[in-house]
C-alpha positions in Angstrom: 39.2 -4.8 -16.3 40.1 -1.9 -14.1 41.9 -0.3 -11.5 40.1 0.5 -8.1 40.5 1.5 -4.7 38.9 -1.8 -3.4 38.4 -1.2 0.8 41.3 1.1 0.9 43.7 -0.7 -1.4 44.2 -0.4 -5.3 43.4 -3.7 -6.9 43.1 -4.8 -10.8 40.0 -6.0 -11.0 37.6 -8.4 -13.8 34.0 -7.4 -13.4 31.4 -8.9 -15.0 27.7 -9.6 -15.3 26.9 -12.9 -16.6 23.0 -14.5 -17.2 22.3 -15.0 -13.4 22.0 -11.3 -12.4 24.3 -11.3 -10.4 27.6 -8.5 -10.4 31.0 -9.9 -9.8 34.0 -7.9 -8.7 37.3 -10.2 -9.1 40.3 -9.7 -8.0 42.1 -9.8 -11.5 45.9 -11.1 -10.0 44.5 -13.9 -7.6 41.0 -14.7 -8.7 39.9 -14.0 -5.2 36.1 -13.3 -5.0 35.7 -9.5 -3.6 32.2 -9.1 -4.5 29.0 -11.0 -5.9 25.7 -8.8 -5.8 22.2 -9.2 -7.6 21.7 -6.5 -10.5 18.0 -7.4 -9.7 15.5 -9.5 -7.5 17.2 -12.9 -8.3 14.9 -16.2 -8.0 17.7 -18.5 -7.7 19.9 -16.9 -5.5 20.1 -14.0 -2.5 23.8 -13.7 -1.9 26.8 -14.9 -2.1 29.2 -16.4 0.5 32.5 -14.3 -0.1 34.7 -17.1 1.7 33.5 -19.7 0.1 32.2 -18.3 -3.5 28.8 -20.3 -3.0 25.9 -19.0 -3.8 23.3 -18.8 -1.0 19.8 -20.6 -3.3 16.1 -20.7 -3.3 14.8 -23.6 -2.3 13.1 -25.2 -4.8 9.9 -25.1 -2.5 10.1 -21.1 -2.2 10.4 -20.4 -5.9 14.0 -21.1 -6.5 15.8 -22.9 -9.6 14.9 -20.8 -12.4 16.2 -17.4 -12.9 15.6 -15.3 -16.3 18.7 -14.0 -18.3 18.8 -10.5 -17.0 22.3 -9.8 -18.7 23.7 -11.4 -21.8 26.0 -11.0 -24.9 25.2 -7.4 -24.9 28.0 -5.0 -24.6 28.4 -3.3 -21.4 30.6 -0.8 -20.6 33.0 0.7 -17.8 33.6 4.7 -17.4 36.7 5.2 -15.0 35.7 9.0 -14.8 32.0 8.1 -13.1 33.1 4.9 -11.8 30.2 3.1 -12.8 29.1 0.0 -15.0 26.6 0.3 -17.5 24.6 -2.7 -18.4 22.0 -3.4 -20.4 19.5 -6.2 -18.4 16.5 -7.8 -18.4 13.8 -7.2 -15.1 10.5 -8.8 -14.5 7.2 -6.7 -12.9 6.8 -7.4 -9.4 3.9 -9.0 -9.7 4.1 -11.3 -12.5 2.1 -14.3 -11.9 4.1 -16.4 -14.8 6.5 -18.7 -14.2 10.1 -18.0 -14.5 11.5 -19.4 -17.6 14.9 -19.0 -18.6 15.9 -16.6 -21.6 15.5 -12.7 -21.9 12.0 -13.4 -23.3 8.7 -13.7 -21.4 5.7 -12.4 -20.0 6.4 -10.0 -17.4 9.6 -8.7 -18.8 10.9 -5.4 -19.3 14.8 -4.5 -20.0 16.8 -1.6 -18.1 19.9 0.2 -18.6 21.2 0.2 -15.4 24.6 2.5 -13.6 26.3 0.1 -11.7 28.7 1.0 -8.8 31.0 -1.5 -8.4 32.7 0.0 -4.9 29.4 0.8 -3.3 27.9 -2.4 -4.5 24.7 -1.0 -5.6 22.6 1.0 -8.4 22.9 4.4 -9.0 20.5 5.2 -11.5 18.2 3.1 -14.2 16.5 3.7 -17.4 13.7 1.8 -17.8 13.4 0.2 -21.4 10.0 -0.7 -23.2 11.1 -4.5 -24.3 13.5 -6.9 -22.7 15.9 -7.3 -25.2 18.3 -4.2 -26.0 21.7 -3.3 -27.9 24.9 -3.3 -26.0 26.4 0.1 -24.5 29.3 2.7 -25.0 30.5 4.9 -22.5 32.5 8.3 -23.3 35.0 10.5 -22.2 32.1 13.2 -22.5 30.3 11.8 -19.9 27.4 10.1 -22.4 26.6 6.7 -22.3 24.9 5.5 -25.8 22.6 2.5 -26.2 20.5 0.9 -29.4 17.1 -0.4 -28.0 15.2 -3.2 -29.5 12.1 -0.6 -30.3 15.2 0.9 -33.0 15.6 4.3 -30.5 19.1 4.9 -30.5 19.7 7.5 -27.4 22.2 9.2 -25.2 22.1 9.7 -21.3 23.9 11.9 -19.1 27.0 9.1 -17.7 26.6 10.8 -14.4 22.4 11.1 -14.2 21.1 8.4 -16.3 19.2 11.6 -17.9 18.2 11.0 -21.5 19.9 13.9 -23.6 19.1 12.9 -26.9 17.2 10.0 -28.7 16.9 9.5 -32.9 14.2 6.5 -33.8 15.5 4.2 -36.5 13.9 2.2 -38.8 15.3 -1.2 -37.1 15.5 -3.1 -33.3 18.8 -2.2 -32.5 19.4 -4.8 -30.1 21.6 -7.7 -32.6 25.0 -7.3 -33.5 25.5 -4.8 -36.3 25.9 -6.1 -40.0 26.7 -4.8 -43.7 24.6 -5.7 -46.2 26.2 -5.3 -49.5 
């Protein structure tokens, strides 16, 4: 939830980032659809029909159905002070001649920490990640975003920049939920 100057008006808005890759900007009082944009190259979808809150799908024939989860349970997190989204995904390589299967797991695979605008509708920066499946995401009031990766590198970026300012290599993935172990 947040407050934002939606096309020249404040709304309260829900955003979210469910297992379709797809971002959606909700108006938080009415429910009204104000936005529905692909975090990534979708195989199941292109767009969204605002007026009608349909997705525009693949056909079948063209390679449509199926879509990997590009975001999950993983946390994500919104920084009023930058504006931005961060949100821990899954991508796949361009040319990966697999077929899609669903899950965050599969050849051709890769995860990203991506800085998502919700007003301009669009990226602002990415950190690629070595494996698909990463931890969730804090944002600060310092302007550092902190994520655990599933290779057990804890880091730090720059909120604004996406540039890495510190990184620490643990001795676990840090990409499940965290646990005490007496």
């Amino acid at each position: 939830m947040a407050d934002l100057a939606w096309k020249g008006e404040k709304h309260r808005v829900a955003m979210t980032a469910p297992k379709n890759g797809f971002f959606y900007v909700l108006d938080a009082n009415t429910g009204k659809l104000l936005a529905a944009d692909p975090l990534v190259k979708t195989t199941w979808a292109t767009s969204y029909n605002l007026q009608t809150g349909k997705p525009v799908l693949v056909p079948v024939s063209q390679g449509g159905g199926k879509q990997w989860t590009v975001h999950n349970w993983w946390p994500m997190s919104y920084d009023p002070q930058t504006g931005l989204m961060y949100i821990p995904s899954t991508d796949r390589h361009a040319g990966t001649k697999a077929p899609v299967e669903a899950g965050e797991s599969g050849e051709g695979l890769f995860g990203r920490l991506i800085a998502w605008d919700p007003i301009a509708q669009k990226e602002r920066w990415t950190v690629r990640e070595e494996i698909s499946v990463n931890g969730g995401v804090l944002s600060t009031a310092g302007n550092v975003v902190f994520q655990g990766q599933g290779t057990g590198e804890f880091a730090a970026y720059s909120a604004d920049s996406g540039k890495k300012l510190w990184s620490v290599k643990t001795l676990r993935p840090l990409n499940r939920s965290l646990s005490h172990t007496p």
